[in-house]
mmCIF file of the N, C-alpha and C atoms, coordinates in Angstrom:
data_MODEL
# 
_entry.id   MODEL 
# 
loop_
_atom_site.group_PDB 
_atom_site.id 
_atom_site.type_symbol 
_atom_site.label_atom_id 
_atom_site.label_alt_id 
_atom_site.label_comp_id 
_atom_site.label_asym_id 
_atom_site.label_entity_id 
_atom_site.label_seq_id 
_atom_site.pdbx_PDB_ins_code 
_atom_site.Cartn_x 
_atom_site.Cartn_y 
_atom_site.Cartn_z 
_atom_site.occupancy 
_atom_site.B_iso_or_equiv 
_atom_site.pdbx_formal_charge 
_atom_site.auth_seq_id 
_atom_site.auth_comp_id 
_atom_site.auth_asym_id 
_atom_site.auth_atom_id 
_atom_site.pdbx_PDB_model_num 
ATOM 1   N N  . UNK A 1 1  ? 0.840   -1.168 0.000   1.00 0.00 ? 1  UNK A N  1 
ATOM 2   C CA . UNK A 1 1  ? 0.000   0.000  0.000   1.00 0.00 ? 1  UNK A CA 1 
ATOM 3   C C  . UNK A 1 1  ? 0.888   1.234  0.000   1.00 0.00 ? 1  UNK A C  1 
ATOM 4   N N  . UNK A 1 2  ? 0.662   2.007  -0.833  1.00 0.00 ? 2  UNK A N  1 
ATOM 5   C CA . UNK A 1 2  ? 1.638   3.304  -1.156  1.00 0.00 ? 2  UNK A CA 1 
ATOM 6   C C  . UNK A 1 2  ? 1.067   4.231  -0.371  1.00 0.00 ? 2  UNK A C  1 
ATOM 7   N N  . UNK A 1 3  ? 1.054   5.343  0.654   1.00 0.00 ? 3  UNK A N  1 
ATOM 8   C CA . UNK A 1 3  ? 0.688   6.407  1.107   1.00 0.00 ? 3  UNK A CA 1 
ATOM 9   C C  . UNK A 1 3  ? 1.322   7.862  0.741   1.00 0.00 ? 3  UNK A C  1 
ATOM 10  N N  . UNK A 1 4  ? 0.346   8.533  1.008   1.00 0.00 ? 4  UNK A N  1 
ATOM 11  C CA . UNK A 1 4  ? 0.851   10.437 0.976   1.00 0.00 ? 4  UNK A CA 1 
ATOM 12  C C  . UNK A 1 4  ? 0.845   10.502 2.306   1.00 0.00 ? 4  UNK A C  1 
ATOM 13  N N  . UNK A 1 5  ? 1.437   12.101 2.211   1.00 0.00 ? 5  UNK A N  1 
ATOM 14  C CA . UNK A 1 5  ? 1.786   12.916 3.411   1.00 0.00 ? 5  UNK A CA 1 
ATOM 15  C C  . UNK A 1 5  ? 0.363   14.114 3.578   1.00 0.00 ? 5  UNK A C  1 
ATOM 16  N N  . UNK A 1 6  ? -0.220  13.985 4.506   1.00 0.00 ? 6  UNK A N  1 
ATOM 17  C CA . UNK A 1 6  ? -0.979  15.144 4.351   1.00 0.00 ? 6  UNK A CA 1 
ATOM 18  C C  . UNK A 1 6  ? -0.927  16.139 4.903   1.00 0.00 ? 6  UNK A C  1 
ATOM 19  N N  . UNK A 1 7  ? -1.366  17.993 5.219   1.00 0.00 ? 7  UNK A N  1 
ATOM 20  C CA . UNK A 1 7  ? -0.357  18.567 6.253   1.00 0.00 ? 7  UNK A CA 1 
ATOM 21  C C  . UNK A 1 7  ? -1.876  19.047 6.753   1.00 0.00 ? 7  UNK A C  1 
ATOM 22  N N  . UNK A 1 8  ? -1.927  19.360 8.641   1.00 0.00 ? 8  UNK A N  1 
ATOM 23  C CA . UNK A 1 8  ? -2.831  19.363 9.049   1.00 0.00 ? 8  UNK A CA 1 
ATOM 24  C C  . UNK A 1 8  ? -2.794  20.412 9.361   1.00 0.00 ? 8  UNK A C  1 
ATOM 25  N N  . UNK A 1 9  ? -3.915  21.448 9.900   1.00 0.00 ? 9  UNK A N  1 
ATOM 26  C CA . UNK A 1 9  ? -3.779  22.559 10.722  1.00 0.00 ? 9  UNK A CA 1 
ATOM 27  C C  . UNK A 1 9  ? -4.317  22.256 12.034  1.00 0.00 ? 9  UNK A C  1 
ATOM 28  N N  . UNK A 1 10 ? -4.113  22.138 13.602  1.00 0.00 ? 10 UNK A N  1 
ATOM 29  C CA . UNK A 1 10 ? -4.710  21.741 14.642  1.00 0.00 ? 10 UNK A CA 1 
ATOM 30  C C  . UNK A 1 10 ? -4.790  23.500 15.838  1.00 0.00 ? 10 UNK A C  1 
ATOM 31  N N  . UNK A 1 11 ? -5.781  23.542 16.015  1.00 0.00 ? 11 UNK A N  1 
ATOM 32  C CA . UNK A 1 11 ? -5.538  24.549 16.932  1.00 0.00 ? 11 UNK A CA 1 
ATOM 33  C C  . UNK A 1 11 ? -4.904  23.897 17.927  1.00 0.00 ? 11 UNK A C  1 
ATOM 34  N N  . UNK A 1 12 ? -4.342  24.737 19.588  1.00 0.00 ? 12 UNK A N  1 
ATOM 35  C CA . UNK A 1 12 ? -3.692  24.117 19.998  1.00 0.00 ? 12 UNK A CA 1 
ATOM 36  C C  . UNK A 1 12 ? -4.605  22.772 21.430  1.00 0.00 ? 12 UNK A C  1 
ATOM 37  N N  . UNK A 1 13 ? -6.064  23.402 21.469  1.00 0.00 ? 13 UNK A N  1 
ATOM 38  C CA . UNK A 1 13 ? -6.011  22.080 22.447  1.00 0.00 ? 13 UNK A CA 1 
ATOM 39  C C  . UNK A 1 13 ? -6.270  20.982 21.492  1.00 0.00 ? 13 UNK A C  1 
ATOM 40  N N  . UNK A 1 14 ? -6.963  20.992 20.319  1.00 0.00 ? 14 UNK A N  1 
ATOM 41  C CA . UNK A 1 14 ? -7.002  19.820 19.987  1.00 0.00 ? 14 UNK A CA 1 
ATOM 42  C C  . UNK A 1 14 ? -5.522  19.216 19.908  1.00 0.00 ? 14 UNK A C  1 
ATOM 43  N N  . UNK A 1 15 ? -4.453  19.905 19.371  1.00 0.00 ? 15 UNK A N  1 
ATOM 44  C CA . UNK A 1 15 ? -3.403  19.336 19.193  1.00 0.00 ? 15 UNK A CA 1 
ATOM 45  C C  . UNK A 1 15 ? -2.594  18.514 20.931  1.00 0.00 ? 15 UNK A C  1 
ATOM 46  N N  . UNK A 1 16 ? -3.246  19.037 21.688  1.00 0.00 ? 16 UNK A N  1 
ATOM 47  C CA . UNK A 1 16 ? -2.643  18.988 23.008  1.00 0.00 ? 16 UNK A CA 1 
ATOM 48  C C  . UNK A 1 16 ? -3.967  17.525 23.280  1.00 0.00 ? 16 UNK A C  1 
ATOM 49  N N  . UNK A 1 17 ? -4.740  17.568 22.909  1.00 0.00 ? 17 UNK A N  1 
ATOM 50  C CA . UNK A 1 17 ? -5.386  16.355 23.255  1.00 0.00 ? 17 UNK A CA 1 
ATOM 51  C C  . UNK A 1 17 ? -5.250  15.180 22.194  1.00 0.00 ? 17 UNK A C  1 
ATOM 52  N N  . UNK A 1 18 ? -4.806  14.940 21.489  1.00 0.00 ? 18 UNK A N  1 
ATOM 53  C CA . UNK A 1 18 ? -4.223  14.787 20.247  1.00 0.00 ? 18 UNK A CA 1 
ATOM 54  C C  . UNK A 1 18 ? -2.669  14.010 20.632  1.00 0.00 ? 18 UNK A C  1 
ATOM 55  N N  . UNK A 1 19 ? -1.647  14.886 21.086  1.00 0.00 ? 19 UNK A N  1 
ATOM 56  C CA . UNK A 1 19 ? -0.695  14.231 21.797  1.00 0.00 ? 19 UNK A CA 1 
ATOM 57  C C  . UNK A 1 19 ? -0.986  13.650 23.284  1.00 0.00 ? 19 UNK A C  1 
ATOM 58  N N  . UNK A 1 20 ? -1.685  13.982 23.894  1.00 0.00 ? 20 UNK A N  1 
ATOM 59  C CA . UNK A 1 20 ? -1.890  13.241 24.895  1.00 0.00 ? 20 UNK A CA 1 
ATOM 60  C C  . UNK A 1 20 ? -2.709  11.633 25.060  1.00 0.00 ? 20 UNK A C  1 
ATOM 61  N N  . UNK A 1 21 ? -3.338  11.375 24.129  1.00 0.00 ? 21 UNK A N  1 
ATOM 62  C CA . UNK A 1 21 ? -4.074  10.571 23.814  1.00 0.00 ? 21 UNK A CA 1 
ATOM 63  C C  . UNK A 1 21 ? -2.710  9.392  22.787  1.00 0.00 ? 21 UNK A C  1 
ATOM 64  N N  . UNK A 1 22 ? -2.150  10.199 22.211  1.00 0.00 ? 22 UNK A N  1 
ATOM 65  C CA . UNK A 1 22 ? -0.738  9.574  21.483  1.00 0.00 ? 22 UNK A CA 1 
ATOM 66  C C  . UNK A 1 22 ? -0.257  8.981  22.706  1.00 0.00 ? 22 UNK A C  1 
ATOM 67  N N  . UNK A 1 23 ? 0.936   9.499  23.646  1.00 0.00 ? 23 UNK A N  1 
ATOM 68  C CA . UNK A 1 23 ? 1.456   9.670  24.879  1.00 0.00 ? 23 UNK A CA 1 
ATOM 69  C C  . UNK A 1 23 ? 0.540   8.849  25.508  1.00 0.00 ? 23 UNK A C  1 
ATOM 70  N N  . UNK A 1 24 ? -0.888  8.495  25.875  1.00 0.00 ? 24 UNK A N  1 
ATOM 71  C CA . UNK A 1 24 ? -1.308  7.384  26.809  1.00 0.00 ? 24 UNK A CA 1 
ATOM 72  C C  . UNK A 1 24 ? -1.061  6.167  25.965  1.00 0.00 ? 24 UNK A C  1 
ATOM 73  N N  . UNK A 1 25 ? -1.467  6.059  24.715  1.00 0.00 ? 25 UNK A N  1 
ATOM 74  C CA . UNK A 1 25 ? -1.778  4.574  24.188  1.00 0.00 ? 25 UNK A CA 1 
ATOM 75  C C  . UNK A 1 25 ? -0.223  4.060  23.310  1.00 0.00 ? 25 UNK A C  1 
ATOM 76  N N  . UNK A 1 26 ? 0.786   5.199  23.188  1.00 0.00 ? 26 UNK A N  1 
ATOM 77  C CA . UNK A 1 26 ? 2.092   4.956  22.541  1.00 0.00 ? 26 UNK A CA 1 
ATOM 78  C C  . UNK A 1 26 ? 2.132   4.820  21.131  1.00 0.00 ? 26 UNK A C  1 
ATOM 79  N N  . UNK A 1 27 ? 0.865   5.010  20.367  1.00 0.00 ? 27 UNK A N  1 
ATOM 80  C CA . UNK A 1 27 ? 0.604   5.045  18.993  1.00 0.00 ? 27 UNK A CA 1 
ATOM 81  C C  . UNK A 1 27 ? 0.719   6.786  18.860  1.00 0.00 ? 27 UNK A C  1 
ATOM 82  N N  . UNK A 1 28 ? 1.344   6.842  17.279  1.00 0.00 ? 28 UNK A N  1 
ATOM 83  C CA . UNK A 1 28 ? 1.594   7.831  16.735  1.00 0.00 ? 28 UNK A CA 1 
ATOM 84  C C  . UNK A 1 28 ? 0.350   8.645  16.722  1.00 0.00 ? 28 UNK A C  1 
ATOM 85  N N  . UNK A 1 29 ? -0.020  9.955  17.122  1.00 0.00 ? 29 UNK A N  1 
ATOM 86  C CA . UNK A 1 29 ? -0.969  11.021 16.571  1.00 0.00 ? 29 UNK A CA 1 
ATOM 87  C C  . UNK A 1 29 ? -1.328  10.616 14.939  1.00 0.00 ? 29 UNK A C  1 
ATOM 88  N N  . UNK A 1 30 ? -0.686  10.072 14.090  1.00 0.00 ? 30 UNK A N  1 
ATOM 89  C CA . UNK A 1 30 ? -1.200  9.812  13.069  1.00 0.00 ? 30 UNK A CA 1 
ATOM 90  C C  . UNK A 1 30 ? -1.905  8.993  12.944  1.00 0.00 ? 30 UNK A C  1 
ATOM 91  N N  . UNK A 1 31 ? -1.882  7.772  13.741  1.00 0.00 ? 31 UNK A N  1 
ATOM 92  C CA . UNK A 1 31 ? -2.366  6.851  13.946  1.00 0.00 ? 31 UNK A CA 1 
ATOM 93  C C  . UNK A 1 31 ? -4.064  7.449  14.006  1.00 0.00 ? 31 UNK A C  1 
ATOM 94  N N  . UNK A 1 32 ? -3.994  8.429  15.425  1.00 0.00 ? 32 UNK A N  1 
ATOM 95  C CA . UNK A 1 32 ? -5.274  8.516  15.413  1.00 0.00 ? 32 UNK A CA 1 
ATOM 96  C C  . UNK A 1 32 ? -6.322  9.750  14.640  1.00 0.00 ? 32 UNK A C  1 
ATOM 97  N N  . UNK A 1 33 ? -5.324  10.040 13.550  1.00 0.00 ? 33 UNK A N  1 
ATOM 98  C CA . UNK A 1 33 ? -5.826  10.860 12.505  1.00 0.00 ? 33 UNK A CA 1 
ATOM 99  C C  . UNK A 1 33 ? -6.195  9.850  11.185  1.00 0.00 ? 33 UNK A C  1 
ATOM 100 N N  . UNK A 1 34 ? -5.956  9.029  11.268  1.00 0.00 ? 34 UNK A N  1 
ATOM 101 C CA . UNK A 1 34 ? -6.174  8.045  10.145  1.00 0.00 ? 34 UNK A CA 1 
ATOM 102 C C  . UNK A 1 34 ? -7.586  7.481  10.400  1.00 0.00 ? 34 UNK A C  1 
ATOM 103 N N  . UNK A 1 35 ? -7.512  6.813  11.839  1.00 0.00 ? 35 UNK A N  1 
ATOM 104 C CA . UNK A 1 35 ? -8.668  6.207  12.367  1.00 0.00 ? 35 UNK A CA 1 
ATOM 105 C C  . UNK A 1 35 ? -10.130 7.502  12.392  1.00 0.00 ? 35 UNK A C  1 
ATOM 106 N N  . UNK A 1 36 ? -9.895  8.802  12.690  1.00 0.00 ? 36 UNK A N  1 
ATOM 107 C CA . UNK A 1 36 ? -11.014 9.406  12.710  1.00 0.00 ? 36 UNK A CA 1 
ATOM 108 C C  . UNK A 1 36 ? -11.263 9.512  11.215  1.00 0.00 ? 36 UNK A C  1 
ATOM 109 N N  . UNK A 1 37 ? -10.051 9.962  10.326  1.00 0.00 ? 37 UNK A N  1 
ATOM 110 C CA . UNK A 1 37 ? -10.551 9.811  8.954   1.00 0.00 ? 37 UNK A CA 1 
ATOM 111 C C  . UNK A 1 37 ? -11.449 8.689  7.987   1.00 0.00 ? 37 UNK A C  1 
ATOM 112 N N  . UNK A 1 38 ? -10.706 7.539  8.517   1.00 0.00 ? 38 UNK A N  1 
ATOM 113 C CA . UNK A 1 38 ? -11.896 6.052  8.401   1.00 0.00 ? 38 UNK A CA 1 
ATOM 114 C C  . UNK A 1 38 ? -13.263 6.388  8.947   1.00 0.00 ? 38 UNK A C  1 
ATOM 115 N N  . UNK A 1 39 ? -13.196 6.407  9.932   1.00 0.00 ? 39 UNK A N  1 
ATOM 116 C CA . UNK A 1 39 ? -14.751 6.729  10.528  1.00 0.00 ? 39 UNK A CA 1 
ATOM 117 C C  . UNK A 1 39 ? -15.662 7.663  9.915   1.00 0.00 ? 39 UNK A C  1 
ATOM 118 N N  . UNK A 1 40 ? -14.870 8.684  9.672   1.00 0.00 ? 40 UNK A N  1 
ATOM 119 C CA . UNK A 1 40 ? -16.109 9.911  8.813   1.00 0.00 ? 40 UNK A CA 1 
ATOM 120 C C  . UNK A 1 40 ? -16.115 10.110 7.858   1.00 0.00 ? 40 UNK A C  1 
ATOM 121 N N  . UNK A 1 41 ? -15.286 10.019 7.116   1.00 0.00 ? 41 UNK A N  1 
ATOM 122 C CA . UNK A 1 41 ? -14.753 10.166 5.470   1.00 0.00 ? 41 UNK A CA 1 
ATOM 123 C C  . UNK A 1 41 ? -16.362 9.565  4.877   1.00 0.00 ? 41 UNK A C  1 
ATOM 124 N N  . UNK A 1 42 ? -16.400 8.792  5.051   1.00 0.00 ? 42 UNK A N  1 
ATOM 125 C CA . UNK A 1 42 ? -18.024 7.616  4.757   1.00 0.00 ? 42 UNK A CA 1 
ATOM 126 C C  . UNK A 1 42 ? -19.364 8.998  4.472   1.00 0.00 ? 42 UNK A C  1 
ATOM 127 N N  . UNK A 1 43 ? -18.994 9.104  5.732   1.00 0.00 ? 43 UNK A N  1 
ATOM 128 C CA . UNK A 1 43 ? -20.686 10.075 6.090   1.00 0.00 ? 43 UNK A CA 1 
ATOM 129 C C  . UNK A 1 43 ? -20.089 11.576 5.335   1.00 0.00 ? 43 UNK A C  1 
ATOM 130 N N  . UNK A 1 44 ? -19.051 12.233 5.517   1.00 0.00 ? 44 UNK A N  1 
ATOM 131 C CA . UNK A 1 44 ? -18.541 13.732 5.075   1.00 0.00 ? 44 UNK A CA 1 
ATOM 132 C C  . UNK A 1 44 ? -19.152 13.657 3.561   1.00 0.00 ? 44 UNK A C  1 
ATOM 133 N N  . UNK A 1 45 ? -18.803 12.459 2.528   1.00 0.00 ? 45 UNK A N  1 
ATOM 134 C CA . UNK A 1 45 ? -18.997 12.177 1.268   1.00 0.00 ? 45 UNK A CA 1 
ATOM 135 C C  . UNK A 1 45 ? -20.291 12.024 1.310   1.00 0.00 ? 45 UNK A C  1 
ATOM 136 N N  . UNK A 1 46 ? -21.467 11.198 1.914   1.00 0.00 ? 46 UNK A N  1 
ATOM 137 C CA . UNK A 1 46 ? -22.486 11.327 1.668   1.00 0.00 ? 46 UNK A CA 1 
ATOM 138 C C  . UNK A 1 46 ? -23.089 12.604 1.779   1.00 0.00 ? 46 UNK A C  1 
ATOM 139 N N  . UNK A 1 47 ? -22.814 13.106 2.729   1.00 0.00 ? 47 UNK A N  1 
ATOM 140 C CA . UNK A 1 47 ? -23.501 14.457 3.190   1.00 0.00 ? 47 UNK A CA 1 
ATOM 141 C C  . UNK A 1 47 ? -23.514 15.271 1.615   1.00 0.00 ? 47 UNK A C  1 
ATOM 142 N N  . UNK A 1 48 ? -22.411 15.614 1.491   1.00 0.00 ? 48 UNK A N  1 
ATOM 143 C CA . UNK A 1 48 ? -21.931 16.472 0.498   1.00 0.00 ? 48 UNK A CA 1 
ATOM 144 C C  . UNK A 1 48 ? -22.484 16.100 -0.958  1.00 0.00 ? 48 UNK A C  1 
ATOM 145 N N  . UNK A 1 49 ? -22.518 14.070 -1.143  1.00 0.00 ? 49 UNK A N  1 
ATOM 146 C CA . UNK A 1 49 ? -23.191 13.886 -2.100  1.00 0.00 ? 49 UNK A CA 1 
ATOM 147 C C  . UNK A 1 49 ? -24.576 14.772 -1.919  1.00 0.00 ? 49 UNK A C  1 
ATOM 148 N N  . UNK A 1 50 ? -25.363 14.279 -1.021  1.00 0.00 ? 50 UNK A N  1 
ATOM 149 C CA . UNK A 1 50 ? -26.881 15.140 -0.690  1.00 0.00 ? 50 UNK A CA 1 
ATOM 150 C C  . UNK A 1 50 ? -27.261 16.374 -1.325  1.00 0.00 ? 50 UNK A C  1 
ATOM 151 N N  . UNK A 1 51 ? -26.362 17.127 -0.736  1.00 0.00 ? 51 UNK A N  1 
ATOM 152 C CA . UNK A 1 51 ? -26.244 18.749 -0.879  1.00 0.00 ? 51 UNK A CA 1 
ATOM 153 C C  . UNK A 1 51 ? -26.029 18.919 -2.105  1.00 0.00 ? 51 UNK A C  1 
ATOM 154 N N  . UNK A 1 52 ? -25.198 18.470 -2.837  1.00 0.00 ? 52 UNK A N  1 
ATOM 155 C CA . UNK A 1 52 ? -24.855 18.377 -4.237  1.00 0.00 ? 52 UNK A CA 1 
ATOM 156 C C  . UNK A 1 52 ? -25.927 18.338 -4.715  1.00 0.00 ? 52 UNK A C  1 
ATOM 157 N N  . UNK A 1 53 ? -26.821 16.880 -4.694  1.00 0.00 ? 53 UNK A N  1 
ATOM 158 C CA . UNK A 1 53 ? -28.380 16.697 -5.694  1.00 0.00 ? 53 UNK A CA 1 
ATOM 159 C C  . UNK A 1 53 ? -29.297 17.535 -5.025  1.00 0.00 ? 53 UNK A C  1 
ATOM 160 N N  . UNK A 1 54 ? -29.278 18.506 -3.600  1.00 0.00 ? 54 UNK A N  1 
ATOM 161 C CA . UNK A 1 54 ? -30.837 18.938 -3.437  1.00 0.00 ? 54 UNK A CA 1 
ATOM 162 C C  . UNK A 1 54 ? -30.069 20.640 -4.632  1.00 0.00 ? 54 UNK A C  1 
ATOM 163 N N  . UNK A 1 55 ? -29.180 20.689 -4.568  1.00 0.00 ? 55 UNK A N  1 
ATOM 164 C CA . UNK A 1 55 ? -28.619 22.351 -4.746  1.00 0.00 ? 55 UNK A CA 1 
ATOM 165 C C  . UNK A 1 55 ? -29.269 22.037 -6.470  1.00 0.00 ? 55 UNK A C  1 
ATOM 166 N N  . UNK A 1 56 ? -28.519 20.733 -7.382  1.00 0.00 ? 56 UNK A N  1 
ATOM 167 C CA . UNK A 1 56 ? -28.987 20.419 -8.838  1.00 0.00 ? 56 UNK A CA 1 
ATOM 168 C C  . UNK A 1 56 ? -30.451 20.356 -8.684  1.00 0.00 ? 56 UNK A C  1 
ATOM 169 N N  . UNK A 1 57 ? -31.362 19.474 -7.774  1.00 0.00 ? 57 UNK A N  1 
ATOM 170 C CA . UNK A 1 57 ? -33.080 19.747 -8.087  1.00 0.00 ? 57 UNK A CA 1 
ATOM 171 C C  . UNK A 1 57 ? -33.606 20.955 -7.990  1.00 0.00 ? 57 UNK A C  1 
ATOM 172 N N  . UNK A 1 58 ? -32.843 21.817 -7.404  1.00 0.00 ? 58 UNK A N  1 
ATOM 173 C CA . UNK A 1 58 ? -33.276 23.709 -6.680  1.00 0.00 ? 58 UNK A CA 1 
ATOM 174 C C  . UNK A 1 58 ? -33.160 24.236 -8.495  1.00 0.00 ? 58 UNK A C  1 
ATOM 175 N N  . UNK A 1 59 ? -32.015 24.108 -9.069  1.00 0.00 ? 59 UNK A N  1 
ATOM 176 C CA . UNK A 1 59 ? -31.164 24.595 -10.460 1.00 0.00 ? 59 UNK A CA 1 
ATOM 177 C C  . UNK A 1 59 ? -32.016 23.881 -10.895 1.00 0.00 ? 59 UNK A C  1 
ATOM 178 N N  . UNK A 1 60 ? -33.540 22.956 -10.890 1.00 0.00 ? 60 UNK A N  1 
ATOM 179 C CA . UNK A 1 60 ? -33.477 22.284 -12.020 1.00 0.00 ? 60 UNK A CA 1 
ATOM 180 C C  . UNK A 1 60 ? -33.029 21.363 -12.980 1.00 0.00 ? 60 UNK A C  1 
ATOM 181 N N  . UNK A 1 61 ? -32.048 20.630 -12.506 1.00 0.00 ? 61 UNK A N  1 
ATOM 182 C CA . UNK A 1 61 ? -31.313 19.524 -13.444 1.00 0.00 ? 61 UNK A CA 1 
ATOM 183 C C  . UNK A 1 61 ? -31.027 18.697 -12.977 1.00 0.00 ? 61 UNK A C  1 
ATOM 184 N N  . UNK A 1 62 ? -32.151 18.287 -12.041 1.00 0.00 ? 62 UNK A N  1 
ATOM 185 C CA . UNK A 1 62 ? -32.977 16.802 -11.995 1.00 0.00 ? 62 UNK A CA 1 
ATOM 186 C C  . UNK A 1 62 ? -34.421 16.742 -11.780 1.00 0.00 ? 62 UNK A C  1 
ATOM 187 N N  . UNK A 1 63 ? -34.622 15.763 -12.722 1.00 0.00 ? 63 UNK A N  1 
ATOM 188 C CA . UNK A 1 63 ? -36.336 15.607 -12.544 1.00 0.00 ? 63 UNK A CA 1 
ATOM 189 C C  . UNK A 1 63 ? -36.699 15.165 -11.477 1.00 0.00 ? 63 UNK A C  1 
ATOM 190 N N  . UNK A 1 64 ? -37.950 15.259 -10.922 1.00 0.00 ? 64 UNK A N  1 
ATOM 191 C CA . UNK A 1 64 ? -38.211 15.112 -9.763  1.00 0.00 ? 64 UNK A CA 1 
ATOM 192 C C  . UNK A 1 64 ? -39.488 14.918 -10.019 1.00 0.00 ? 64 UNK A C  1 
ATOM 193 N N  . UNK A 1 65 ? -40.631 14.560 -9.309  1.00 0.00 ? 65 UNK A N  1 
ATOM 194 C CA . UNK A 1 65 ? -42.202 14.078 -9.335  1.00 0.00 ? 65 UNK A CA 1 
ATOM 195 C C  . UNK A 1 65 ? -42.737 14.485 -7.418  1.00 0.00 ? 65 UNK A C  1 
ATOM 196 N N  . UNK A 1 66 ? -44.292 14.936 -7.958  1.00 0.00 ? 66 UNK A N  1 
ATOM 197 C CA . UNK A 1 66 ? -44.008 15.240 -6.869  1.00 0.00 ? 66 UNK A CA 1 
ATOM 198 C C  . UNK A 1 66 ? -44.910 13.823 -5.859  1.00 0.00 ? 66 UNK A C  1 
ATOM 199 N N  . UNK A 1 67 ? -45.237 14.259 -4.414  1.00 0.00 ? 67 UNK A N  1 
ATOM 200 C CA . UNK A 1 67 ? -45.527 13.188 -3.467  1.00 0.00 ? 67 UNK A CA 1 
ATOM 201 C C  . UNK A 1 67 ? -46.758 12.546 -4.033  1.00 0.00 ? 67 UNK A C  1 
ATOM 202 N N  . UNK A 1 68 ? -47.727 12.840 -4.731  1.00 0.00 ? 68 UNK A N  1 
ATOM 203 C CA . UNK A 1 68 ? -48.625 12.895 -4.820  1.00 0.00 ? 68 UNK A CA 1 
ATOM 204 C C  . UNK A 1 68 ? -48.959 11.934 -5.741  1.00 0.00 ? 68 UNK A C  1 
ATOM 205 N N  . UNK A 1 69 ? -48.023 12.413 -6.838  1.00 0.00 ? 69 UNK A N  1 
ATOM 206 C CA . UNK A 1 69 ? -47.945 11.289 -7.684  1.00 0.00 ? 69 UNK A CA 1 
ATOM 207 C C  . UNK A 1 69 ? -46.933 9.816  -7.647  1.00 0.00 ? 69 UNK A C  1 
ATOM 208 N N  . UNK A 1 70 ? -45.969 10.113 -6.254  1.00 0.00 ? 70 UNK A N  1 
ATOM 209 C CA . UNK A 1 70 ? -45.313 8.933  -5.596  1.00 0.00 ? 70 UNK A CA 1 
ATOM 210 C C  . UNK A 1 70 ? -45.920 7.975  -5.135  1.00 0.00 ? 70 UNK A C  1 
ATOM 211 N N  . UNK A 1 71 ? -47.064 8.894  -4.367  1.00 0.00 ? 71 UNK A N  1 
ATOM 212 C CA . UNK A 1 71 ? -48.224 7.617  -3.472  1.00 0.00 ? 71 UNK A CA 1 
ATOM 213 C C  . UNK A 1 71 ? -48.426 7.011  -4.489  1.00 0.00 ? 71 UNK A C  1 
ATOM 214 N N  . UNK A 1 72 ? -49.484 8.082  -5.567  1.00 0.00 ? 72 UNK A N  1 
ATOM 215 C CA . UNK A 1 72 ? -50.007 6.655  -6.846  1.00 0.00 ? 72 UNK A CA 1 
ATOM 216 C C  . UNK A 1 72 ? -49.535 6.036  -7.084  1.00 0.00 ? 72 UNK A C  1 
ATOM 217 N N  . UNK A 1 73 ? -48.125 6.030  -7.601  1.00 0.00 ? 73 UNK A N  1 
ATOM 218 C CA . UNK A 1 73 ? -47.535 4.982  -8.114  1.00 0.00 ? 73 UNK A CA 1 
ATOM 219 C C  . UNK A 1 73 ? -47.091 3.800  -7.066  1.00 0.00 ? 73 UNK A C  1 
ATOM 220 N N  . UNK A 1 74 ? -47.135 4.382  -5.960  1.00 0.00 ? 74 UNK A N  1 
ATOM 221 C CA . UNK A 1 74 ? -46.516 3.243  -5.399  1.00 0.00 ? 74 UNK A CA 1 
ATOM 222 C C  . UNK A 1 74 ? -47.994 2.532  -4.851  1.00 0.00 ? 74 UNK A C  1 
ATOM 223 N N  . UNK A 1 75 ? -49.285 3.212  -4.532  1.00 0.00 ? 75 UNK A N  1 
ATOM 224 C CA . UNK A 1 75 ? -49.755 2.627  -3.537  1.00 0.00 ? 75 UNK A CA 1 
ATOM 225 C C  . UNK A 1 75 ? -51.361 1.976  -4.668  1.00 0.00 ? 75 UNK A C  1 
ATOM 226 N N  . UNK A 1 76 ? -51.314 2.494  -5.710  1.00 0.00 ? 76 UNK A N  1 
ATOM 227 C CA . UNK A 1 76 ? -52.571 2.805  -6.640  1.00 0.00 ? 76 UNK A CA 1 
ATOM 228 C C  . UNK A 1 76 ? -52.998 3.844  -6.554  1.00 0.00 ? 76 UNK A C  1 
# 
């Protein structure tokens, strides 16, 4: 697995809780910048997908139907 370098900006308590949390468990601060990145990366992308398609249905450039005709179709 090939990796990059990424460069962070931390104010300073996060950075101070950040090394301290390093310093209890003896794993690198990167360590636990990787692991929060796993965890949210997931949801940050969905979100943003979201926002993306409601901002294109607002602009118009996606079709859309409205509830009314959802029930029918779905319910008769």
């Amino acid at each position: 697995m090939s990796t990059a370098v990424v460069s962070v900006r931390l104010d300073d308590e996060m950075k101070s809780r950040l090394d301290a949390l390093s310093a209890a468990t003896g794993r690198p601060a990167a360590f636990y910048v990787r692991q929060a990145l796993l965890e949210h990366l997931d949801k940050l992308e969905y979100a943003y997908a979201i926002t993306g398609e409601a901002e294109a249905i607002r602009r118009g450039e996606i079709e859309t139907i409205s509830s009314e005709d959802l029930a029918a179709e779905l319910f008769g």
